[in-house]
C-alpha positions in Angstrom: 8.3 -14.1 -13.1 9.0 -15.9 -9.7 8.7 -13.2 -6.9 9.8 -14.7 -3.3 8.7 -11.9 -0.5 8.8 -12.3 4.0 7.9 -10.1 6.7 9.6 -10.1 9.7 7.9 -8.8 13.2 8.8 -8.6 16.6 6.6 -6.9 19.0 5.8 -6.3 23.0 2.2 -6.9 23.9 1.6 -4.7 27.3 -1.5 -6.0 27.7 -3.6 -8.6 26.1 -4.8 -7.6 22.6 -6.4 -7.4 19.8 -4.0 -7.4 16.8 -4.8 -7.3 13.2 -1.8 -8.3 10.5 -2.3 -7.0 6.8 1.1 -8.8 5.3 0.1 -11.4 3.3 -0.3 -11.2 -0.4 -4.2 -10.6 -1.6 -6.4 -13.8 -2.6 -6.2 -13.0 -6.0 -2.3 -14.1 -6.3 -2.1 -17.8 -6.7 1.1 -18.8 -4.4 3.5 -21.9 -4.6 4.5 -22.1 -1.2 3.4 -19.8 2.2 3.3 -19.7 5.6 2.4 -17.1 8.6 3.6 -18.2 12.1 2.8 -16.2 15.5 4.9 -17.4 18.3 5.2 -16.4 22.2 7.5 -17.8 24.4 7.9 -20.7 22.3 3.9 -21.7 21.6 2.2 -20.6 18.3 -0.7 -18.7 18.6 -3.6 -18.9 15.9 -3.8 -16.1 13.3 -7.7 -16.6 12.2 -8.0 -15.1 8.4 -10.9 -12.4 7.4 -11.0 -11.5 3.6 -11.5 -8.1 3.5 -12.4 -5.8 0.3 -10.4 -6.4 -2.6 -9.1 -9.7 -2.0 -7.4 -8.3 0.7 -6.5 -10.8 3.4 -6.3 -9.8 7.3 -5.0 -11.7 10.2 -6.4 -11.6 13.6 -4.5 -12.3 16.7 -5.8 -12.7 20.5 -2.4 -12.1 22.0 -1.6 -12.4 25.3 0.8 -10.3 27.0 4.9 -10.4 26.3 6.9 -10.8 23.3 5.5 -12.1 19.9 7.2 -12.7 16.8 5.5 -12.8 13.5 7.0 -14.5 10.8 5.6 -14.9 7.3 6.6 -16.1 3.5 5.8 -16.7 0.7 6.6 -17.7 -3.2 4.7 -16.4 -6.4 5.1 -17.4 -10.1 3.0 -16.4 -12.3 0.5 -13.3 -12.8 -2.4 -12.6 -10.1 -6.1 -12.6 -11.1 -8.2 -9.8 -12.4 -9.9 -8.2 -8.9 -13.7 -7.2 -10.7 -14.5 -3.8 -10.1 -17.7 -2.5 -8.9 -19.9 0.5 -9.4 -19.7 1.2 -5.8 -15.7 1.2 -6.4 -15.8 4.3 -9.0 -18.1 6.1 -6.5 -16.4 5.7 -3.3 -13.0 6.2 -4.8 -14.3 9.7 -6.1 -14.8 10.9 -2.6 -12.4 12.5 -0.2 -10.9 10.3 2.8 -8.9 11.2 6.2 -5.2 10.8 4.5 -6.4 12.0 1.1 -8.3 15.4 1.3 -9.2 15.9 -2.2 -11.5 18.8 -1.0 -8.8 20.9 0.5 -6.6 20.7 -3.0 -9.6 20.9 -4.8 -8.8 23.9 -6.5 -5.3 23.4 -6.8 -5.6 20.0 -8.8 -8.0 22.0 -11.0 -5.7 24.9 -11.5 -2.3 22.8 -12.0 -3.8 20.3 -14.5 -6.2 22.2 -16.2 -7.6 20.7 -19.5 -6.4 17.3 -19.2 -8.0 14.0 -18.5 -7.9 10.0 -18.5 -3.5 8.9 -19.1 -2.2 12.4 -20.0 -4.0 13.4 -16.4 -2.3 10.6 -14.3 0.7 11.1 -16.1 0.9 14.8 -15.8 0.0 14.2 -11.8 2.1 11.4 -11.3 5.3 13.5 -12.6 4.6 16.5 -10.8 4.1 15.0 -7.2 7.6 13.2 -7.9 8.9 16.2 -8.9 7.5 18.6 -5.9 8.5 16.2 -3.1 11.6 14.5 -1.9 11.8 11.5 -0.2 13.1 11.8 3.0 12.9 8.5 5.3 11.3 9.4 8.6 9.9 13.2 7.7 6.2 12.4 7.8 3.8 11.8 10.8 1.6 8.9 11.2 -1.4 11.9 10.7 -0.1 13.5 7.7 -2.7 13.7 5.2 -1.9 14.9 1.4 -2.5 18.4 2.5 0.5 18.6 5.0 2.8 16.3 2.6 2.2 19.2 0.2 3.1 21.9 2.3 6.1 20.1 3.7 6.9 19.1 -0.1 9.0 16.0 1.2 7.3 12.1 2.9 7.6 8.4 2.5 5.8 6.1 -0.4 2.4 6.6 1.2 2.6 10.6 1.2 3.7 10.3 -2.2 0.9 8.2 -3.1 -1.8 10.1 -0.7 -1.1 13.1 -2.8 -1.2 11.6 -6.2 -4.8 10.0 -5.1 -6.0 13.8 -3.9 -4.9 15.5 -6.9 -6.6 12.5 -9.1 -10.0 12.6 -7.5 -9.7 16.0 -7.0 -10.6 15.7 -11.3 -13.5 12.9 -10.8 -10.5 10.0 -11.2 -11.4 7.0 -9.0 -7.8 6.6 -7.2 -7.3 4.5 -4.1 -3.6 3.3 -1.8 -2.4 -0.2 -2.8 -0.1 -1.7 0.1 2.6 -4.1 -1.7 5.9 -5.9 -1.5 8.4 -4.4 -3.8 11.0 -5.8 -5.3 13.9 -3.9 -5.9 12.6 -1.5 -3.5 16.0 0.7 -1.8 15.1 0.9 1.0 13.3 -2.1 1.3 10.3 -1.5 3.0 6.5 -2.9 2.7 5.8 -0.2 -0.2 2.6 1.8 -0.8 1.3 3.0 -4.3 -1.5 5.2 -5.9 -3.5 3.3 -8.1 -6.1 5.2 -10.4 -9.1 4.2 -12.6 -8.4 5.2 -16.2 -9.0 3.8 -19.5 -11.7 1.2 -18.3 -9.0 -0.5 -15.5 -7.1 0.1 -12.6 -3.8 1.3 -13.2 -0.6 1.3 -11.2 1.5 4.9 -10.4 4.2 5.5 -8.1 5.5 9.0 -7.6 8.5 7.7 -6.1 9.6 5.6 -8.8 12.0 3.8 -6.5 11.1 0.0 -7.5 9.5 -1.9 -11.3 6.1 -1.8 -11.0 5.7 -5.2 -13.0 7.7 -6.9 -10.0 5.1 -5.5 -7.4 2.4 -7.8 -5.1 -0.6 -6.5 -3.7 -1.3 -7.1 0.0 -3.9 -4.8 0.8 -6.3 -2.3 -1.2 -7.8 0.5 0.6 -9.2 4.4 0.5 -6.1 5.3 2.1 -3.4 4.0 4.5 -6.1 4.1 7.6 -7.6 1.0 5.5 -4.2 -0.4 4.6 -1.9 -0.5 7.5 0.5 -3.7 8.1 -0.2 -3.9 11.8 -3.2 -2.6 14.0 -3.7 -3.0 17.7 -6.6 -2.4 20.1 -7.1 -2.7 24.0 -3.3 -2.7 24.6 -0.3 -0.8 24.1 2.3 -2.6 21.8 5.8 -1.8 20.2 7.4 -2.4 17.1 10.8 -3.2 18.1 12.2 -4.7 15.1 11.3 -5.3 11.6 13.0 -6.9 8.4 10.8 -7.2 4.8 12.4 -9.1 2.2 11.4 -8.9 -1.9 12.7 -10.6 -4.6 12.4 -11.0 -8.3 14.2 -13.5 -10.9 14.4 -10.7 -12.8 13.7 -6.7 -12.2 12.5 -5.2 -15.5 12.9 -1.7 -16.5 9.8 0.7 -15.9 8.6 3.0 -18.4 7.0 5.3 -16.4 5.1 6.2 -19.7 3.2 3.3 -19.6 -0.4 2.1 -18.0 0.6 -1.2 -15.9 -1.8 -3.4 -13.7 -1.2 -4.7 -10.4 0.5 -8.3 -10.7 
């Protein structure tokens, strides 16, 4: 499968800062072509790479004050590398985080599910977050956690997914936020999904069921979407003022969503 996926950026630097890009495809995906430019005012500015966990691969800018534009491609072929999971993985994964308060719906995961475990769990959880909420473009704050995407029953990909990860480790399932490019994603968007730690692997769930997970790419792999966030900036204000993803697939397969499917 040949998967060709871009990102877009244009922001405003008030000040100079720090800024931290998470938009290119992990380390463990082997690409044919791929580039990542940074321009101001017509000169490039250098984008040094930091490997974070997971094969996950950051960018870090010292920009200067005005406009930037961020451009970055690439093309895949081909299936990405197993990422080796860790003991420390099933532990921290277990634990509650700031988007995904296990704790709080502690007792609800345990009373909803009751009795199940391993796929018939992340099945059952999987269908009834997609069921409770609707997807609603722009409904969710930046600090919605899974507790306040359940009370408002309604979010975006990464309140569908920080939900599914509560309920899951809520039950003593590792689970943990996968950012991605999506193809066949409507609307297209840098996608996030819940992936969960069943049946000796991590496997791939998205309550949204809005693109084939078999087309998806990994770009970064995190606790939650405070360790998985396209763009960061410190020690200046900056705006977003425009931004275009792009995903595309030879070919979109059909998903059974009854099905355990790896990442990529």
């Amino acid at each position: 499968m040949k998967r060709t996926v871009s990102a877009h950026l244009e922001l405003h630097a008030f000040d100079r800062a720090d800024l931290v890009l998470s938009i290119a495809v992990a380390g463990n995906i082997t690409t044919q072509s791929e580039t990542l430019t940074v321009v101001q005012n017509g000169v490039e500015l250098e984008a040094r790479e930091i490997a974070g966990r997971h094969e996950t691969r950051l960018h870090r800018i010292d920009a200067p004050p005005g406009p930037i534009t961020i451009d970055y491609e690439a093309v895949v072929e081909g299936r990405a590398r197993p990422i080796v999971t860790e003991e420390l993985d099933i532990i921290e994964y277990r634990r509650p985080s700031r988007y995904a308060e296990s704790d709080s719906l502690f007792a609800i995961s345990r009373a909803e599910f009751k009795g199940l475990s391993g796929k018939p769990l992340l099945d059952a959880v999987t269908s009834w977050v997609g069921t409770q909420l609707s997807y609603v473009t722009g409904s969710s704050q930046p600090t919605d956690g899974a507790v306040q995407t359940m009370l408002k029953r309604q979010g975006v990909c990464r309140d569908f997914a920080h939900l599914v990860i509560a309920l899951l480790r809520a039950h003593d399932v590792p689970a943990r936020l996968v950012s991605v490019y999506a193809p066949g994603l409507q609307p297209m968007d840098f996608h996030a999904v819940a992936e969960a730690y069943v049946e000796g692997d991590w496997h791939v769930v998205d309550a949204t069921s809005l693109a084939p997970r078999e087309t998806m790419l990994r770009i970064a792999t995190g606790m939650d979407a405070s360790e998985t966030a396209f763009l960061s900036q410190h020690h200046a204000a900056v705006n977003l003022n425009r931004m275009n993803v792009t995903a595309v697939a030879d070919s979109l397969p059909s998903d059974d969503v009854t099905e355990l499917v790896t990442l990529g």
